[in-house]
MMTF fields as JSON, N, C-alpha, C and O atoms, coordinates in Angstrom:
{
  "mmtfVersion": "1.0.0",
  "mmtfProducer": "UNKNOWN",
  "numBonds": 435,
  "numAtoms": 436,
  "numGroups": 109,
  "numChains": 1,
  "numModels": 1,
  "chainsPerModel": [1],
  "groupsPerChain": [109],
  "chainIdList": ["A"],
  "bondAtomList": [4, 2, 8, 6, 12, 10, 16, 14, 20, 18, 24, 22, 28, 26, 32, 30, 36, 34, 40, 38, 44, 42, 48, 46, 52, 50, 56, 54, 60, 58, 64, 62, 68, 66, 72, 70, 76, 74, 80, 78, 84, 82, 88, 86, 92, 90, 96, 94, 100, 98, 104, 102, 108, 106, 112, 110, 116, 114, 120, 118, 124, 122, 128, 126, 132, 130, 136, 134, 140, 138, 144, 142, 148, 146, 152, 150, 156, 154, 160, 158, 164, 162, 168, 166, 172, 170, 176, 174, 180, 178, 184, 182, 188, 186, 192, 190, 196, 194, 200, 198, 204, 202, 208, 206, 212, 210, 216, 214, 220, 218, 224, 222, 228, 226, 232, 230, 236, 234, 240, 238, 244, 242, 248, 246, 252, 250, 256, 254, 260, 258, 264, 262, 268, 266, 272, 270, 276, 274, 280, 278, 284, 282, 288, 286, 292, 290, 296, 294, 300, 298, 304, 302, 308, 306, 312, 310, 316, 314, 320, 318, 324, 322, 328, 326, 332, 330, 336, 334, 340, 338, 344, 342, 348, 346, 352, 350, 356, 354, 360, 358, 364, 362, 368, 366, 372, 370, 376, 374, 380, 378, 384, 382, 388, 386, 392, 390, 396, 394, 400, 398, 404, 402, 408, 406, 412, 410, 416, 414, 420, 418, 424, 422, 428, 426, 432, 430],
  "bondOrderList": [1, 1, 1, 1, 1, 1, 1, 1, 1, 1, 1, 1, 1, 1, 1, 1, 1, 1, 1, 1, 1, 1, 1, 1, 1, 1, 1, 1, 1, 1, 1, 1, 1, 1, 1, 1, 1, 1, 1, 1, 1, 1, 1, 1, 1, 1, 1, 1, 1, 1, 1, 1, 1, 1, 1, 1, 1, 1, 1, 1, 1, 1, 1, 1, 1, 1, 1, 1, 1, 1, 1, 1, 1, 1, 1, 1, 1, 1, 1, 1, 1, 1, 1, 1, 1, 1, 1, 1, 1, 1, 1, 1, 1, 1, 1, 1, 1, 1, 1, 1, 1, 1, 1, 1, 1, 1, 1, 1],
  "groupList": [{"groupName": "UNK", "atomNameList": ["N", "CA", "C", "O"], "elementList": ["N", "C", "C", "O"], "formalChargeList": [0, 0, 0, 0], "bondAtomList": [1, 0, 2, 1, 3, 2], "bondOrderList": [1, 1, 2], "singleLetterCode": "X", "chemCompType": "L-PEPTIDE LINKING"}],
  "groupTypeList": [0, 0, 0, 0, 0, 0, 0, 0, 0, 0, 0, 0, 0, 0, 0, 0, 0, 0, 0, 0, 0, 0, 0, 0, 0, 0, 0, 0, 0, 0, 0, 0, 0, 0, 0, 0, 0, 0, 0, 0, 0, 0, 0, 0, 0, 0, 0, 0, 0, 0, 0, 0, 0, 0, 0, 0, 0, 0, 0, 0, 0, 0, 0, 0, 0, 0, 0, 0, 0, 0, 0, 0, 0, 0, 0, 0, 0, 0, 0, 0, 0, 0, 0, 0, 0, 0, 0, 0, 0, 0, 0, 0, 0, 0, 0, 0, 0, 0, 0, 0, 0, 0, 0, 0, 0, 0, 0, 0, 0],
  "groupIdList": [1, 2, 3, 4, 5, 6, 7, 8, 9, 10, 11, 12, 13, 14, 15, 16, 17, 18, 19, 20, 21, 22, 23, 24, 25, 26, 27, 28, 29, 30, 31, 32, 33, 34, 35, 36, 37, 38, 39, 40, 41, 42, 43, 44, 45, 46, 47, 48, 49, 50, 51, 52, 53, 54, 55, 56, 57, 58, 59, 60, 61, 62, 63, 64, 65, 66, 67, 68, 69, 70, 71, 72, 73, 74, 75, 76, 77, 78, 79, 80, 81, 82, 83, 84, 85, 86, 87, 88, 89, 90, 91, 92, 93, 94, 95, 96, 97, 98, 99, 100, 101, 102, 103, 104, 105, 106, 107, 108, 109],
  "secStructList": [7, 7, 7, 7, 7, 7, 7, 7, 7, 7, 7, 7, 6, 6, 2, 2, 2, 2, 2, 2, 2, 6, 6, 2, 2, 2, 2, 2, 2, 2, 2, 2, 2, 2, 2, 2, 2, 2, 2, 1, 1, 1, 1, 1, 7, 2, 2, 2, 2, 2, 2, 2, 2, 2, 2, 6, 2, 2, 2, 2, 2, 2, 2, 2, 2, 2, 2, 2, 2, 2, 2, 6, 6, 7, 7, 7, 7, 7, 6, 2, 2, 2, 2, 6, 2, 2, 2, 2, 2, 2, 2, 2, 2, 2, 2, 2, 1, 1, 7, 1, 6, 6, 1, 1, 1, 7, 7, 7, 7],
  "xCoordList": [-57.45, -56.492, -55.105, -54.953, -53.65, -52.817, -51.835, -52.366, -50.728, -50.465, -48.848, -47.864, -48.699, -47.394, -46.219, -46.451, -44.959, -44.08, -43.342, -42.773, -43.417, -42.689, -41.003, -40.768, -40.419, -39.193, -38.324, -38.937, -37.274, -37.055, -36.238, -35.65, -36.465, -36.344, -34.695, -34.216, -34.178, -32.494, -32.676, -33.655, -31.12, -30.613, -29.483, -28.809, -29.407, -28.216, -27.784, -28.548, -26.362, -25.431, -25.032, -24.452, -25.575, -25.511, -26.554, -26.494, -27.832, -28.95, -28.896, -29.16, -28.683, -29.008, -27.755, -27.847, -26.499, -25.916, -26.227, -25.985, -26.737, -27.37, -28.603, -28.901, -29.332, -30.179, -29.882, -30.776, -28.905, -28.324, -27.834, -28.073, -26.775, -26.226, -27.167, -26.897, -28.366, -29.489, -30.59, -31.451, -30.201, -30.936, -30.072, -30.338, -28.859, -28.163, -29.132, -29.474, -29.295, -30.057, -31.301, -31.603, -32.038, -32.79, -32.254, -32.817, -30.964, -30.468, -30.187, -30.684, -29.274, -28.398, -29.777, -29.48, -31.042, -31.66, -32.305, -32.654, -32.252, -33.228, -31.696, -31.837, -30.65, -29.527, -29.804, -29.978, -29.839, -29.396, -30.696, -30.506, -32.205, -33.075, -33.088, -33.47, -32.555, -32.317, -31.42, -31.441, -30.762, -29.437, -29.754, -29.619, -30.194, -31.141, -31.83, -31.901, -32.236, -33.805, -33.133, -33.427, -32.25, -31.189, -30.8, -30.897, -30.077, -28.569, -29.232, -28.639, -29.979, -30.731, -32.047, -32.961, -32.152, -33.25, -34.463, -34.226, -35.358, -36.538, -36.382, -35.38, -36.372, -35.805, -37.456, -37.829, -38.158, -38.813, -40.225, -41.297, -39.966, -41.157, -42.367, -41.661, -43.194, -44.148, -43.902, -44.371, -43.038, -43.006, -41.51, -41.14, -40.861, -39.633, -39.923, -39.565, -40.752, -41.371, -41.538, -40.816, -42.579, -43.509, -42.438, -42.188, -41.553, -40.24, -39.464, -38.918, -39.218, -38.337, -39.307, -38.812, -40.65, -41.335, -41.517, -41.38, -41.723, -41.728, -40.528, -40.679, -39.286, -38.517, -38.213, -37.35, -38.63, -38.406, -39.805, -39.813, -41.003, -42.079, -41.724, -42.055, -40.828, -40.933, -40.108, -40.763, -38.728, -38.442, -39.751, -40.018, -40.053, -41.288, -42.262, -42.479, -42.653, -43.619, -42.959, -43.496, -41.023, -40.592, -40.558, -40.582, -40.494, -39.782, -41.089, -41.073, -42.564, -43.29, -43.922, -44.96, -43.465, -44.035, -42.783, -43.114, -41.59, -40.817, -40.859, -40.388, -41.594, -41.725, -42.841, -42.842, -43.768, -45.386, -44.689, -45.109, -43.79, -43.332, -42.341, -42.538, -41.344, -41.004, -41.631, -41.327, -42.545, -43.638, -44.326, -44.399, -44.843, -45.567, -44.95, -45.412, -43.35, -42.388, -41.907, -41.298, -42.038, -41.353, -40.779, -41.13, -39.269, -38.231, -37.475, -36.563, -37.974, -37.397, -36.383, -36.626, -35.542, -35.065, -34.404, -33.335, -35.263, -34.932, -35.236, -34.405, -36.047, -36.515, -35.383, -35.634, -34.27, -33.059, -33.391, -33.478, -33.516, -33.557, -34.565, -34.367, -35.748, -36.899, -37.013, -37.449, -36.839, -36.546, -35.78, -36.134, -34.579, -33.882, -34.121, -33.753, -34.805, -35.918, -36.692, -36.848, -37.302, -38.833, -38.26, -39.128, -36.907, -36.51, -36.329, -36.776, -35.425, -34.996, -36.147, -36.002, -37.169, -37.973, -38.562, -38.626, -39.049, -39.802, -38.773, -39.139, -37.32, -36.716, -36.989, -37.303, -36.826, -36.52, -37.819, -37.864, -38.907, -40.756, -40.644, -40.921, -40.001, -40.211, -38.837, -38.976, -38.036, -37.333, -37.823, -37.414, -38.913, -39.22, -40.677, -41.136, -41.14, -42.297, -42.149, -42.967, -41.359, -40.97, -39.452, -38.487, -39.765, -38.491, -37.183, -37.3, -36.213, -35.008, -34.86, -34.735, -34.771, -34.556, -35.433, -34.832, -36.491, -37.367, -36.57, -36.821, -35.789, -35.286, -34.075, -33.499, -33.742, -32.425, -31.435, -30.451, -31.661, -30.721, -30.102, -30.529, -28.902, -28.955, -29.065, -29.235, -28.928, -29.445, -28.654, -28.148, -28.115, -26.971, -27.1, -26.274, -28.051, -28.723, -27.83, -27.788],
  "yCoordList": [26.371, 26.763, 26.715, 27.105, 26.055, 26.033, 26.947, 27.869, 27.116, 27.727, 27.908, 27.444, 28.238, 27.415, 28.767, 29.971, 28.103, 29.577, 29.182, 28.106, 30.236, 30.273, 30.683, 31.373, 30.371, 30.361, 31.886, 32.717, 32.368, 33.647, 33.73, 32.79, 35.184, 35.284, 35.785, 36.694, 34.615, 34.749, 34.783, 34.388, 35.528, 35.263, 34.103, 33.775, 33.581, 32.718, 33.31, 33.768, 33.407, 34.0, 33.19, 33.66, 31.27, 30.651, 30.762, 31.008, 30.593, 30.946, 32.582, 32.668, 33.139, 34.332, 34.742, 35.527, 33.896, 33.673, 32.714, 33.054, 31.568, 30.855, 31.208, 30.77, 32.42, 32.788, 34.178, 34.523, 34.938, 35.677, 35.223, 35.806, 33.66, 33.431, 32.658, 32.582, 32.075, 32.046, 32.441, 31.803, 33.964, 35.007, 36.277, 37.23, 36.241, 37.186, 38.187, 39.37, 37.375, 38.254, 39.029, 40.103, 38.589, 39.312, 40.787, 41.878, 40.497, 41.084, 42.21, 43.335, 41.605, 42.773, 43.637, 44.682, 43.455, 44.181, 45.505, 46.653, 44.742, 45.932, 47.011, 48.0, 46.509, 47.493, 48.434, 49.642, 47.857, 49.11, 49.816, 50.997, 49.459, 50.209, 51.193, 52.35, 50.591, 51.893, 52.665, 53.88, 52.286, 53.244, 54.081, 55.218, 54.105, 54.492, 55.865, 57.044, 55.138, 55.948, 57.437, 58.621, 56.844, 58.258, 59.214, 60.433, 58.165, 58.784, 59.289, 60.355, 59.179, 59.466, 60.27, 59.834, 61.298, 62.141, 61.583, 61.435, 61.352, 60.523, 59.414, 59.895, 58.328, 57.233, 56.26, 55.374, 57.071, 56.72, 57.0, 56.78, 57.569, 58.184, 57.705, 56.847, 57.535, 56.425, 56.324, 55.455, 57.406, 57.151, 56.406, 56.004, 56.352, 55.284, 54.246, 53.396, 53.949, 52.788, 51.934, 51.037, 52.433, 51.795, 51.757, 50.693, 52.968, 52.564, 51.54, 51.075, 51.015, 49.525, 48.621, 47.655, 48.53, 47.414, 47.415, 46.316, 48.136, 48.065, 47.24, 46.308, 47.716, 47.913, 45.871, 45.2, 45.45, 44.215, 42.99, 41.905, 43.507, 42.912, 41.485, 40.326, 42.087, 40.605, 39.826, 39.087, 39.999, 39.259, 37.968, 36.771, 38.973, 38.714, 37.355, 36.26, 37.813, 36.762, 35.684, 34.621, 36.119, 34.877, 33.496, 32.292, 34.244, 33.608, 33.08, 31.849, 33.733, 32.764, 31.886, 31.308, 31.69, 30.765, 29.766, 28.637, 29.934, 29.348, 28.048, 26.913, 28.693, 27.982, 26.946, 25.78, 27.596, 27.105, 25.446, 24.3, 25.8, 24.908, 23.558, 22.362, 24.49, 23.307, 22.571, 21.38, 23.035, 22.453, 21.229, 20.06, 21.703, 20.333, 19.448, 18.839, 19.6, 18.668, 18.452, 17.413, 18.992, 19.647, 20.19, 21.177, 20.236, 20.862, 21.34, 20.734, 22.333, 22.975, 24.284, 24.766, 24.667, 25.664, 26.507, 27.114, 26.415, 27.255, 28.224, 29.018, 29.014, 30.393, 31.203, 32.37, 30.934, 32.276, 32.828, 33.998, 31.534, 31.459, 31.765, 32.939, 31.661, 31.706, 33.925, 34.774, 33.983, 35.508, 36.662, 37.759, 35.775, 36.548, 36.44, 37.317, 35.308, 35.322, 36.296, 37.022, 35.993, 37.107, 38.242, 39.114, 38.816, 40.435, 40.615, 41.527, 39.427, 39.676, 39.678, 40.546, 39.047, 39.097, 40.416, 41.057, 40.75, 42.096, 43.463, 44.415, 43.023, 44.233, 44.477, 45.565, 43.124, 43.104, 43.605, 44.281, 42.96, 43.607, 45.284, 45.968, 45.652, 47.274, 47.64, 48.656, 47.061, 47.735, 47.899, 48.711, 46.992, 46.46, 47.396, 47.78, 47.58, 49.078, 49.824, 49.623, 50.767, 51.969, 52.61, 52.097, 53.968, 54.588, 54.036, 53.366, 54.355, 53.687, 54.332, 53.761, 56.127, 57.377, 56.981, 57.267, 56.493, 56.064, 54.964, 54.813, 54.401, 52.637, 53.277, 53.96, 52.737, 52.879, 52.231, 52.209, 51.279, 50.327, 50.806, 51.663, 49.882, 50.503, 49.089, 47.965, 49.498, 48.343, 48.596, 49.715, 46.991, 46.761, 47.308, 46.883, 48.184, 48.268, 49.431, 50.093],
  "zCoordList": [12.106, 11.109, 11.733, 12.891, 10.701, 11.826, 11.518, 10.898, 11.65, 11.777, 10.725, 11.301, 9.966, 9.128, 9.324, 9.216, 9.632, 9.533, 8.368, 8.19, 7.539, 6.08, 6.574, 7.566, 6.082, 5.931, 6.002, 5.333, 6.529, 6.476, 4.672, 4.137, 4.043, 2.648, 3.129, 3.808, 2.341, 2.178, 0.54, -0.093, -0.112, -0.555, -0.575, 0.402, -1.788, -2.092, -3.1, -3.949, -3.182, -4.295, -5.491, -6.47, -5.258, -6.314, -6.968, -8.173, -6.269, -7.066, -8.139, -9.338, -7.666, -8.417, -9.544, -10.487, -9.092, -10.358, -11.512, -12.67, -11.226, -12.114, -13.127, -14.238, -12.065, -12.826, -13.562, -14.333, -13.47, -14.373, -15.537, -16.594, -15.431, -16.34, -17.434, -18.632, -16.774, -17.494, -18.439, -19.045, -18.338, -18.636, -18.615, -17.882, -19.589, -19.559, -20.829, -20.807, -21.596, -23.051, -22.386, -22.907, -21.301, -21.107, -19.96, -20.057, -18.813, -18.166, -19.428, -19.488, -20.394, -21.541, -21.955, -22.534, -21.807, -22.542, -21.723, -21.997, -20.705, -19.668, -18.854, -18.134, -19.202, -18.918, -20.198, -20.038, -21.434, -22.257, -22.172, -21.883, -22.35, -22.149, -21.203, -21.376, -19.947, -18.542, -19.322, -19.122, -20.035, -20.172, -21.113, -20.66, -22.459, -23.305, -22.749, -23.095, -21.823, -21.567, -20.866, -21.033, -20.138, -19.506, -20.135, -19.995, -21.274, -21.881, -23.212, -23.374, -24.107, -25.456, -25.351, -24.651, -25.95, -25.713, -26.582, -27.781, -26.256, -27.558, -27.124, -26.595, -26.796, -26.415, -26.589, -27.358, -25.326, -24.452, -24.966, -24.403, -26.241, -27.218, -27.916, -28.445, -28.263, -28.788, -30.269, -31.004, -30.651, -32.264, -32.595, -33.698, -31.485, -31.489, -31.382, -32.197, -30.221, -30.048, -31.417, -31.853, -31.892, -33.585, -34.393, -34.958, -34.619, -35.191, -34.926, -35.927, -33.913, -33.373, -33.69, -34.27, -33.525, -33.916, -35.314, -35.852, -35.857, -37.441, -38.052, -38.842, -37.572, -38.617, -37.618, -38.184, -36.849, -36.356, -36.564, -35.982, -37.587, -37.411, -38.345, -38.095, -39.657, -40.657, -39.397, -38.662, -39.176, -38.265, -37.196, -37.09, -36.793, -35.735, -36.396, -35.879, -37.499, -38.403, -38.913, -39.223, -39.065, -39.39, -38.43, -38.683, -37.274, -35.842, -35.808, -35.834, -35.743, -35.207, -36.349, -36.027, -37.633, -38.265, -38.396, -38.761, -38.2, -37.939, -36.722, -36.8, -35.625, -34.271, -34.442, -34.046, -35.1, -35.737, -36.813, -36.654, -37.633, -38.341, -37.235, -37.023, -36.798, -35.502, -34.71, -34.654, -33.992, -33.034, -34.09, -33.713, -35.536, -35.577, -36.589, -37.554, -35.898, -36.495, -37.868, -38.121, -38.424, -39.941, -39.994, -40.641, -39.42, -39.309, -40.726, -41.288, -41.062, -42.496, -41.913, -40.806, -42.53, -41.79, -43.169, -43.109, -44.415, -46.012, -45.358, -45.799, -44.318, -44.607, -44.705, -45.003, -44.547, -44.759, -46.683, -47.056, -47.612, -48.995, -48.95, -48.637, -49.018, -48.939, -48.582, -49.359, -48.162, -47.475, -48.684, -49.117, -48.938, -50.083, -51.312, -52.094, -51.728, -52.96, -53.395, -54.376, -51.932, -52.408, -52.146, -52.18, -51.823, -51.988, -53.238, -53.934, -53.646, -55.009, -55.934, -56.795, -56.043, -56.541, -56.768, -57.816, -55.406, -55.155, -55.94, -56.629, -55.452, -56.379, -57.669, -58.153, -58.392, -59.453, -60.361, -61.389, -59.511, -60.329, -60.627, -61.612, -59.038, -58.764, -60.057, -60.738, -60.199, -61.507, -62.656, -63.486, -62.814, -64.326, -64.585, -65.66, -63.376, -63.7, -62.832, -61.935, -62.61, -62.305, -62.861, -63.427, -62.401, -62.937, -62.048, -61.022, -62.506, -61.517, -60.701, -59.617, -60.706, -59.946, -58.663, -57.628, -58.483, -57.343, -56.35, -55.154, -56.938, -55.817, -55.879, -56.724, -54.352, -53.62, -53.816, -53.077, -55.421, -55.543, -57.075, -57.849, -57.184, -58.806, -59.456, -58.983, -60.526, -62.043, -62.559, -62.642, -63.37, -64.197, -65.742, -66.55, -66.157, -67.721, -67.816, -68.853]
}
């Protein structure tokens, strides 16, 4: 068996700027989370947690059927319309059988 000498572990200051400026969105995220987690009481909670994923899941389903649609080259990119349709839609059902006092929106009647 022979014998290999690995290299001594340097830093380079171009490398690790390149890879910051590479990955700033992910740098920006794990600062505010540290910071968060300090500075905000609950932060760090499991029912915050489900709260941030909830309120980010349609997102989530858009992005990956979005990617699902790119990849096998059918580059459509309506879902912004597609999105505000079916709100409007959905509002407009929930006006038409229920009371108004229930929705957070108002109606022109």
């Amino acid at each position: 068996m022979e014998n290999v000498a690995t290299p001594p572990l340097t830093f380079d200051r171009r490398k690790i700027k390149i890879f910051l400026l590479d990955h700033i969105i992910e740098v920006c995220l794990i600062v505010l989370i540290v910071g968060l987690t300090f500075g905000a009481n609950g932060f760090m909670t499991w029912a915050n947690w489900m709260n941030i994923l909830r309120a980010n899941s349609l997102k989530g389903v858009i992005a990956f059927g979005m990617t699902m649609v790119i990849i096998a080259g059918l580059i459509d990119l309506s879902i912004g319309s597609i999105v505000g349709l079916a709100g409007v839609i959905v509002i407009s059902t929930l006006v038409a059988i229920t009371s108004e006092r229930f929705l957070p929106v108002s109606s022109s009647r």
